[in-house]
C-alpha atoms as one frame of an Amber mdcrd trajectory, in Angstrom:
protein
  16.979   9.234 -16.425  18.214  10.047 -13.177  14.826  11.874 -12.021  12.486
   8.435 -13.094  14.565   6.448 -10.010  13.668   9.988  -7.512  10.207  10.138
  -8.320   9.931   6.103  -8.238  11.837   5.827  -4.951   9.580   8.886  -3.411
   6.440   6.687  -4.437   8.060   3.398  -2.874   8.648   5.381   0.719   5.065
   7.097   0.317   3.888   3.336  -0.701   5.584   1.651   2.668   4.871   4.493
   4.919   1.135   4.111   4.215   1.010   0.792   4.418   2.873   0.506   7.720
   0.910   3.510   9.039  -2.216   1.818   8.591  -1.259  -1.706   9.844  -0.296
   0.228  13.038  -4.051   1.441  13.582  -5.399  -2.174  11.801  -3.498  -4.522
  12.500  -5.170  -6.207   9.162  -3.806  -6.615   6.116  -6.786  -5.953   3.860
  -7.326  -2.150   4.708  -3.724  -1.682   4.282  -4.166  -2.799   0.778  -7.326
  -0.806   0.692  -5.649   2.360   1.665  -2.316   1.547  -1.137  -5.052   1.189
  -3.606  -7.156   4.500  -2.544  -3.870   6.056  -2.900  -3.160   4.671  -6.230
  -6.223   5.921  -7.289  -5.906   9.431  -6.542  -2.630   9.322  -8.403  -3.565
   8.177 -11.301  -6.807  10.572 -11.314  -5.821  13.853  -9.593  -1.833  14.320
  -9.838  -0.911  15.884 -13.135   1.710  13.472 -15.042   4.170  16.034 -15.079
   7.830  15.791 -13.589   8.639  18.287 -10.795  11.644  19.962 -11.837  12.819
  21.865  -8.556  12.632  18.488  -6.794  14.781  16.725  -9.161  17.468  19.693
  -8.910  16.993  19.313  -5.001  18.452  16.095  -5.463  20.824  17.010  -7.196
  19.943  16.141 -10.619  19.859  17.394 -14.122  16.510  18.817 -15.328  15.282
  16.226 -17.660  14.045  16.750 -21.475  10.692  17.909 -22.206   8.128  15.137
 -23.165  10.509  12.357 -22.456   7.291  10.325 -20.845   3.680  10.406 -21.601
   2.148  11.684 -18.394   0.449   8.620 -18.133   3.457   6.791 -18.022   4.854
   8.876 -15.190   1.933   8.329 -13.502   1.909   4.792 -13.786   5.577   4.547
 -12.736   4.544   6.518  -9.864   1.868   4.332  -9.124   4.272   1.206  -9.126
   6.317   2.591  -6.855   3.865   2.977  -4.124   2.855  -0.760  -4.918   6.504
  -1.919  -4.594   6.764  -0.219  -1.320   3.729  -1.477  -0.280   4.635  -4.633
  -1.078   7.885  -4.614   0.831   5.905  -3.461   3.952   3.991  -6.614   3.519
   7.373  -8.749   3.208   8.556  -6.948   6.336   5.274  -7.092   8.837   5.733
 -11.485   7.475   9.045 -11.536   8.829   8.764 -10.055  11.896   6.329 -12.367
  12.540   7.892 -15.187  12.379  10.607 -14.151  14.504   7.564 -12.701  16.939
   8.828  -9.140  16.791   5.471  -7.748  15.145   3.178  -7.892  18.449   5.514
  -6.474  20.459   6.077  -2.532  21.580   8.621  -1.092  19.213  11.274  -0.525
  22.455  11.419  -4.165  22.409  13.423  -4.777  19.359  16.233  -5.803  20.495
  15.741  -7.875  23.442
């Protein structure tokens, strides 16, 4: 089961990284959600549902057993993953806001 929590945690990075990519051109919060959703789509209609097998052994994991998952199921998985991260983003951008880090150049961090 060790190669569900790579492909999930791959899909919350891609999820976060999208949504904090496009908040850096926006500034907005509804065409992050826009773009997290775009990219949820083309998931769940383009990417086959199958596991990649030379990126679990990258990692350094066992190859799993055949038909474990529906495809559908991976891709949904997949799919929550990017919403998770996306969702964290969102939790993230709120916070620095209230401390007032968010409108800031990134050099000034740490004041």
């Amino acid at each position: 089961m060790a190669w569900i929590s790579i492909e999930f945690l791959l899909m919350f990075v891609i999820g976060a990284v999208v949504f904090r990519l496009t908040w850096a051109f926006t500034q907005k919060k509804l065409p992050c959600w826009s773009s997290v959703l775009i990219l949820v789509a083309i998931i769940l209609l383009l990417v086959p549902g199958h596991i990649d097998e030379t990126l679990i052994v990258e990692f350094g994991g066992k190859t799993p057993p055949k038909h474990l998952l529906s495809p559908l199921a991976v891709n949904l998985l997949r799919c929550v993953g990017v919403l998770l991260g996306a969702w964290l983003a969102t939790t993230v951008i709120g916070k620095r806001k209230k401390i007032g880090l968010e409108d800031k150049p990134p050099y000034d961090d740490f004041p």
